[in-house]
C-alpha positions in Angstrom: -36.5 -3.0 -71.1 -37.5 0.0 -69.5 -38.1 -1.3 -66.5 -34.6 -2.9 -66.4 -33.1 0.4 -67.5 -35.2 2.2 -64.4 -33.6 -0.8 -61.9 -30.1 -0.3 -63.0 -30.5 3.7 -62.4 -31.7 3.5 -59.1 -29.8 0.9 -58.0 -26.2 3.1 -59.1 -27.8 6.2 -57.3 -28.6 4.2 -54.5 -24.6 3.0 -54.6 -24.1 6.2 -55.0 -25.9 7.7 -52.4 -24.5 5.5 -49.6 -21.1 5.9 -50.9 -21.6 10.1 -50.4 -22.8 9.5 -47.1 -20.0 7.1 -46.1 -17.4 9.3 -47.5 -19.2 12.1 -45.4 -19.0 10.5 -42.3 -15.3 9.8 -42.9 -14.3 13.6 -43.4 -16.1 14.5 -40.4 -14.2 11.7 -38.5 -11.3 13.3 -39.8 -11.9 16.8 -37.4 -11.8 14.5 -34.3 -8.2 13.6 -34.6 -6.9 15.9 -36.7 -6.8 19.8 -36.4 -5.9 22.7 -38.4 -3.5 25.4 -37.5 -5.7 28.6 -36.7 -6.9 31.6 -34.1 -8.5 28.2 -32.3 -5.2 26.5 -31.4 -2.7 29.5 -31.1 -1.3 27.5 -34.6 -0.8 24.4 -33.0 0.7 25.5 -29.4 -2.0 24.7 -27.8 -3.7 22.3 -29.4 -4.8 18.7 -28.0 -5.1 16.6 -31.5 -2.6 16.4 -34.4 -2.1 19.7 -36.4 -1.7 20.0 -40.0 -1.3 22.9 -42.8 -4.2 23.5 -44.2 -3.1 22.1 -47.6 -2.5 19.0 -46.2 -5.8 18.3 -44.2 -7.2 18.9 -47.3 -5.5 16.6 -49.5 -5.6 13.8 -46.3 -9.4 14.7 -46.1 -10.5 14.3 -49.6 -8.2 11.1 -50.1 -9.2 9.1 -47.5 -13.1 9.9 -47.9 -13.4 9.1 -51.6 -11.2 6.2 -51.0 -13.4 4.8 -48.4 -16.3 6.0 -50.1 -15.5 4.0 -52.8 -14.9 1.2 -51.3 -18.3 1.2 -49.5 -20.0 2.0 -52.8 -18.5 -1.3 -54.3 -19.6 -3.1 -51.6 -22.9 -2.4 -51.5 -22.4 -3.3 -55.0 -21.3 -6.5 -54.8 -24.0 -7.6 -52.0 -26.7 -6.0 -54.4 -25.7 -8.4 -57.4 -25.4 -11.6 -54.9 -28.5 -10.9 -53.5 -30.7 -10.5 -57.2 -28.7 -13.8 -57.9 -29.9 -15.5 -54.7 -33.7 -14.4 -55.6 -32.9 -14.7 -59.2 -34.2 -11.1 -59.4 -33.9 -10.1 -62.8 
């Protein structure tokens, strides 16, 4: 039982995990076509990727990282359930 109970917790941090680092990657993939108005780009005059108000970039930011975080996690998920199936893993 306890063993069972230590497997089921490292395997969610594990999801976990992965689905943090995903979603990670995903908002810093967000600063290479998207920028923020600011000192940097003269608010978007001279600026060479799409602008956005900062309320905006946030909102896009956070939404489409937990989203494909998500996602990811349940993945992972999924292939970690077929695959104690397959070895009949308990």
């Amino acid at each position: 039982m306890v063993k069972r109970a230590a497997l089921y917790i490292i395997n969610e941090l594990f999801n976990s995990l992965l689905g943090f680092i995903v979603g990670a990657i995903t908002s810093n993939l967000m600063l290479s076509f998207f920028e923020v108005r600011g000192w940097s780009n003269l608010w978007g005059l001279y600026a060479s990727k799409v602008v956005l108000d900062d309320t905006v970039f946030t909102i896009l930011e956070w939404t489409i990282s937990l989203s494909i975080g998500y996602m990811f996690m349940k993945l992972v998920n999924i292939i970690t359930i077929r695959t104690k199936k397959h070895f009949r893993y308990p």
